[in-house]
N, C-alpha and C positions, 0 to 999 in steps of 0.2 A: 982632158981640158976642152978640147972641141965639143963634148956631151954637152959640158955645163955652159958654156958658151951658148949654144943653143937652146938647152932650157933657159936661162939667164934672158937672151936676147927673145925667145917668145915669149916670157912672163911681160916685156918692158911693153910686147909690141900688142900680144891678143891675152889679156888678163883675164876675159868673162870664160873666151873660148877655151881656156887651159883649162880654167876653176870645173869646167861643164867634163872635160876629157877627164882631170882629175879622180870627181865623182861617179864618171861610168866605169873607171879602171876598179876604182876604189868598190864599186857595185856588183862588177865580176869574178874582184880576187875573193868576195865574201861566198857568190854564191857557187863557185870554184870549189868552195871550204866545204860547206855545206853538201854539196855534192859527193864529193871525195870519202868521208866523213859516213853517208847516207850507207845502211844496209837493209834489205830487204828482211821484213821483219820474221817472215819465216826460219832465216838462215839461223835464230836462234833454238827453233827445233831441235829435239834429241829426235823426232821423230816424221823429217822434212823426206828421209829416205825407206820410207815405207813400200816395200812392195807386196803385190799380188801372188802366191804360188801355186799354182793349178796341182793338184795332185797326180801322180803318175794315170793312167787307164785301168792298170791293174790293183788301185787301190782307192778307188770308184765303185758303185754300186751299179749296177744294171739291169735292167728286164722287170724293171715295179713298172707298173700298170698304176701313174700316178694319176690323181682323180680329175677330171676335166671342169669341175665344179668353178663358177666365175665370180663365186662369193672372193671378197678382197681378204685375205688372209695367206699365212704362209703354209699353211697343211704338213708341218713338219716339224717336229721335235726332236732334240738330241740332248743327251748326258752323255758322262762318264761310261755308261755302259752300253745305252742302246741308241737307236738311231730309229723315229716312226716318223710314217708318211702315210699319207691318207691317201686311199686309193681309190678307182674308178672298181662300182659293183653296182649289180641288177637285185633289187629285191632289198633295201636297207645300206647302212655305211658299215665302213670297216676302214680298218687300216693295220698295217703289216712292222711291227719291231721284232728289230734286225741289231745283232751285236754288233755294235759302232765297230769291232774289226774284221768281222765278216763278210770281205772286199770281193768284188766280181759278181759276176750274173748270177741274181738269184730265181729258185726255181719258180715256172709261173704257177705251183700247188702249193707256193709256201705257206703257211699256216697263218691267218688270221685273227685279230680281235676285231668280234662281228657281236651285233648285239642291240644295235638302232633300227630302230625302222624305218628313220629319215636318213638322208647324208648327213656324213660330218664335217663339220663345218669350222673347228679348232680341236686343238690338243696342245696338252702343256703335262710336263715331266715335274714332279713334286720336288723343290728343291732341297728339301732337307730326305728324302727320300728314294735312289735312282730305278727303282721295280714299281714306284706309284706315278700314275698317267692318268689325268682325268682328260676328257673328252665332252666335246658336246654336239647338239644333232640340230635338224630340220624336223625331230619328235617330239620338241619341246624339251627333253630331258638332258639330265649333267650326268654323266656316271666317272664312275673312277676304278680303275682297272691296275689287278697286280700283279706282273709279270716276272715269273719263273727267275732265280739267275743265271739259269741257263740256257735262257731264249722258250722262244715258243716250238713245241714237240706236234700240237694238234691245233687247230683254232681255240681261242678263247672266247666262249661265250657267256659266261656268268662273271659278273663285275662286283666287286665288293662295296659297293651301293651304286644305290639307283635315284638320282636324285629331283624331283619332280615340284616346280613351283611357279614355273610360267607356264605363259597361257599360249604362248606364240615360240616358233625357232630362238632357240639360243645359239648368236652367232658368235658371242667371247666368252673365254674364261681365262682368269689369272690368278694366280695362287700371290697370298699374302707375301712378301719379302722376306720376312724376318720372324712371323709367328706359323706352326705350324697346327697344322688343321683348317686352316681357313680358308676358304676358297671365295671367290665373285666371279658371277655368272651376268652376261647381259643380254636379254632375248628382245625379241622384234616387240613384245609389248612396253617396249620402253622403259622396262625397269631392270635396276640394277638390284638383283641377289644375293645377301651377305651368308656364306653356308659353315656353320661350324660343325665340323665332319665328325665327332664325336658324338654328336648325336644323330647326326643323318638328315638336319633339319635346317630351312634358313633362320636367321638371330636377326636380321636386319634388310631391310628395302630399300633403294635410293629410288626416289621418284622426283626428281627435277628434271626431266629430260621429255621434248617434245616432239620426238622423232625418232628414227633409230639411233640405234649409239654406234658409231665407230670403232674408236679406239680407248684403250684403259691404259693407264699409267700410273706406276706409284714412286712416291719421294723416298730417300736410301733406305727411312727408316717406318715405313708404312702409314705414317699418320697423316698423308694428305692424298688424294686422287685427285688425276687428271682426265678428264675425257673429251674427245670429239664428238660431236651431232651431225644427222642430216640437217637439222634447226638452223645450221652455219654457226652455232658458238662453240668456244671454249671455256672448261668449267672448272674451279678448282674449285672440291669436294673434301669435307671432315668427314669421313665414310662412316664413322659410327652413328654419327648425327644424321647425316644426310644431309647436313647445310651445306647452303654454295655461299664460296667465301670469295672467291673472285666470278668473274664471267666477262666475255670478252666477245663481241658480236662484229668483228672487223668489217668492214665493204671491201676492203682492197686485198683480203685475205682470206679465200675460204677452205677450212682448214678440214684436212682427212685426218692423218695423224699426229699426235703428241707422244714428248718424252719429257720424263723429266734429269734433266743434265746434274745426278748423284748432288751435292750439298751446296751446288753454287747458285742455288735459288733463281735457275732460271728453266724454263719449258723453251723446248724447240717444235715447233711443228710444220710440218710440209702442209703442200695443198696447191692451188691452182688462185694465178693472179684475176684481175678483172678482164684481162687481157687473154685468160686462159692458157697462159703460160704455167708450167711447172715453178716453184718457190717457195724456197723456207723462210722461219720468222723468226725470230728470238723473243723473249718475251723473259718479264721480272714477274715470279711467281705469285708477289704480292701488289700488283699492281697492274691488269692485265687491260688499261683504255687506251695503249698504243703500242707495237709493236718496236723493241729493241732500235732491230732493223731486219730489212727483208733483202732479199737475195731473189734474185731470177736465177733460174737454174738452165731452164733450153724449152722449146718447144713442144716437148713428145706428151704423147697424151697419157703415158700409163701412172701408176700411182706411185709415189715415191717412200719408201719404206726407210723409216729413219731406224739407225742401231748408235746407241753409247756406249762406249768405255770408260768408266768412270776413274777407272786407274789412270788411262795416258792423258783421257780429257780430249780422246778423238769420236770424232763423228763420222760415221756411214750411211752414205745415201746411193740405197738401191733401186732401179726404178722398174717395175715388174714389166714386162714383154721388153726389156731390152737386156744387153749384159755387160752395164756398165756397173761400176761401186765405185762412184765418188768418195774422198775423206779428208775430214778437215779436222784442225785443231781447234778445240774453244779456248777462250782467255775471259777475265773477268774484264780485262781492258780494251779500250779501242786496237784492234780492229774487232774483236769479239770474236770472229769466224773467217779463220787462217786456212787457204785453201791450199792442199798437199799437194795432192797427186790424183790419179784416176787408174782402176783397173778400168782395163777394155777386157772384151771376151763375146766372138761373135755367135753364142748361141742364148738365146734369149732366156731369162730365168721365170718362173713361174711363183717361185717363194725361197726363201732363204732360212734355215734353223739355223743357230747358232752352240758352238760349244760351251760349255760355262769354263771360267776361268781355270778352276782346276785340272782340266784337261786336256789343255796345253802343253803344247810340247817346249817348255822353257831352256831346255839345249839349245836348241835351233830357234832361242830369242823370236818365238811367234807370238804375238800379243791378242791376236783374235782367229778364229775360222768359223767361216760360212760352210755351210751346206747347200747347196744350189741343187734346184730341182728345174730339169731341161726336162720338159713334159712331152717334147716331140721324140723323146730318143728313148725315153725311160732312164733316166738315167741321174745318177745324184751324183755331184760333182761338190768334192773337198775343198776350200781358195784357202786359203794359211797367210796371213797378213804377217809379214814377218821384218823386225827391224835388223839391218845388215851391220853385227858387229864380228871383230876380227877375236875376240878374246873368248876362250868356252868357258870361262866362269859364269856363275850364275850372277846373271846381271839386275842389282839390287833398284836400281833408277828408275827400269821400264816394269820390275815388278813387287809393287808394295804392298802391304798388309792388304787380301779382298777379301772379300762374304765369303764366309765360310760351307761348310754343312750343316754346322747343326743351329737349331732356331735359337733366338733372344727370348724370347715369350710363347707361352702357353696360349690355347683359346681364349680362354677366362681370363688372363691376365690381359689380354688385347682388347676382349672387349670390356673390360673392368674401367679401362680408359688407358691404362700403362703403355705408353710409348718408350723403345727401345729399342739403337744399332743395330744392324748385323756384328754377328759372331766373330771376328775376323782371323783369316789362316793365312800363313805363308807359303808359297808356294816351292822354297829353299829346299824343306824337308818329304816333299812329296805331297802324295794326294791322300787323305786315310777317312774311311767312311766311318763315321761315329755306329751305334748302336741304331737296328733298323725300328723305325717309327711301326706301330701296331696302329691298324684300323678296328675297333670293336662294333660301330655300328653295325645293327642288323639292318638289308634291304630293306629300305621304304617301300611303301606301297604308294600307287599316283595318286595325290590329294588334292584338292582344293580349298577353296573358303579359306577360314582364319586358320594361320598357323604361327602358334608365340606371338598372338596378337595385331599376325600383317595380313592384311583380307588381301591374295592372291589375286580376286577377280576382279580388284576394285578399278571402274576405268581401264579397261581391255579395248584397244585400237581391234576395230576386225582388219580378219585376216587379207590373205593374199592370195593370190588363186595357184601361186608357185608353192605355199607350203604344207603340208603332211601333216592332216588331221590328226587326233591323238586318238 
């Protein structure tokens, strides 16, 4: 009675001053609600508990002699079976595969594929294939090498082709996604190389580009390329054509690498603000005159190496001379780029391989593992990105139908124009290698001039006084 009394006799006496108390209570219990209510939108993560796991010592690689070379690439490849790294050598390149479980110090005579007369400068594992490994040099040449299944016994120096069509160092190569035989080559003469390995021959030239190229990227199902320039643009490419279908020249973004983020029609690329800060971008792959949104990442100067899963829809960002892996989740929605977690790790990394998905250890619910190459120790370091579940069932959520082994398309049928998916396997039933792919080409011999119609020399930037005459 006394309450109402009081409310009663203050309504009669301060009517404005109640109405004003009224509307601030009435203002707080709302955002009270609001509040309460409010959860941080990561928490709806299957994947907000992602950690880092170092592999034991003794199931580590050590005593490679990894190559001191300051070309921006990762110098290392891995499959299902083997594990190569490009190494430091006097007199040509080489690099040393080693069976992915062949853990501990290896010998410093271990056996070789040597065969360049310049460094090398990339290697990439044939994915519908795990004994083919093409490579490329500061000799201008692509070759592609086929390695025993039982490891290497002697050095390897005869390559089951030798593939010759730029004029300048070839610093990338990336095998087709989904069609086998295909390969692309990008060398310092600015052009891009489309190689159909059945004949031992390039089918196609990209020549939009006016500067070196960076980085290569391809969409789930190979019919669109992404690249980076020293130019400062980003390019989407129909690679059969050669046409550019987007291009994107940002000020506030200059961009090192591109990925394309599997079927959600969007490119991520790192690179360095105006401010010369490290920072990603997001971008709509059909529409490349503004950026998503951009992200400042931290100050350090090294270059940021972007990795996708396109299964969980997380992102890795590695930053070369430090040993950190940022990772975050994409969404098609605001906020777009959901930030997890961070491994730390204090010895700096020089390049990262990756495993492909089927050789994961799916028990121990690991969704990804890096390879980390510590260039001061010699030494290759496992990380196993592992989500923390209590149940050993195989868990269906974190791993769904991925790219298989075996290709969707033939050469001829890819470049006939046919676009088409990866093959897709489960990883429930294990890992099972299909039927191994046959190389028939005979050794090229080093050509010039027209070949299938593309004049190699046409428009050759001179050289540089860093590369290896042919």
């Amino acid at each position: 009675c006394c309450c109402l009394f009081v409310i009663f006799f203050s309504c009669r006496l301060f009517p404005c001053r109640l109405k004003k108390l009224f509307f601030d209570i009435m203002d707080f219990s709302r955002s009270l609600t609001v509040l309460m209510s409010w959860r941080p939108t990561y928490r709806s993560s299957k994947f907000r508990n992602v950690y880092g796991k170092v592999a034991n010592r003794e199931h580590c690689f050590e005593g490679i002699p990894i190559t001191k070379n300051v070309h921006d690439n990762h110098f290392c490849a891995v499959n299902n079976k083997f594990l190569a790294i490009v190494t430091e050598s006097a007199g040509g390149g080489s690099f040393v595969v080693i069976p992915v479980t062949q853990f501990g110090r290896i010998d410093p005579h271990y056996p070789k594929v040597c065969g360049h007369q310049g460094n090398v400068l990339d290697i990439k594992w044939n994915p519908f294939h795990d004994n083919i490994i093409a490579s490329c040099s500061e000799d201008s040449s692509v070759r592609i090498w086929e390695v025993p299944d039982d490891g290497l016994r002697r050095n390897l120096t005869e390559s089951v082709l030798e593939l010759y069509g730029h004029s300048r160092r070839v610093g990338l190569i990336e095998w087709h996604p989904t069609t086998s035989g295909i390969l692309f080559s990008a060398g310092y003469d600015y052009k891009i190389l489309i190689w159909n390995l059945e004949i031992g021959e390039p089918v196609k030239m990209i020549d939009c580009h006016t500067d070196v190229i960076l980085c290569m990227s391809f969409n789930t199902e190979g019919s669109l390329l992404a690249t980076s320039c020293k130019d400062k643009k980003l390019r989407v490419i129909e690679p059969r054509s050669g046409k550019v279908l987007q291009e994107a020249n940002f000020k506030n973004h200059k961009v090192n690498r591109v990925v394309f983020l599997g079927n959600m029609k969007r490119l991520l690329t790192t690179g360095v603000s105006r401010w010369n800060t490290r920072q990603i971008a997001l971008w709509d792959q059909e529409d490349l005159s503004m950026p998503i949104i951009e992200e400042e990442i931290d100050g350090l100067s090294g270059l940021l190496f972007p990795f996708y899963d396109a299964d969980t829809h997380m992102l890795y960002l590695a930053g070369k001379g430090d040993g950190n892996i940022r990772y975050y989740e994409i969404t098609l929605e605001k906020p777009y780029l959901q930030y997890l977690m961070e491994f730390r790790s204090p010895a700096p990394q020089k390049g990262l391989g990756v495993m492909p998905k089927h050789g994961l250890d799916v028990g121990a619910c690991e969704v990804f593992r890096f390879y980390k190459l510590v260039t001061l120790k010699g030494l290759i370091e496992p990380i196993s990105m592992i989500v923390p579940r209590r149940s050993e069932t195989y868990q269906e959520d974190i791993y769904p139908m991925t790219p298989g082994t075996e290709p969707a398309l033939s050469a001829d049928e890819w470049l006939s124009g046919i676009n088409r998916g990866p093959v897709l396997m489960s990883l429930k039933e294990g890992y099972n290698r299909p039927n191994k792919l046959v190389f028939k080409a005979p050794v090229k011999e080093k050509k010039g001039g027209v070949v299938n119609g593309i004049d190699l020399l046409e428009n050759v930037p001179p050289r540089t006084e860093n590369e290896v005459l042919p």
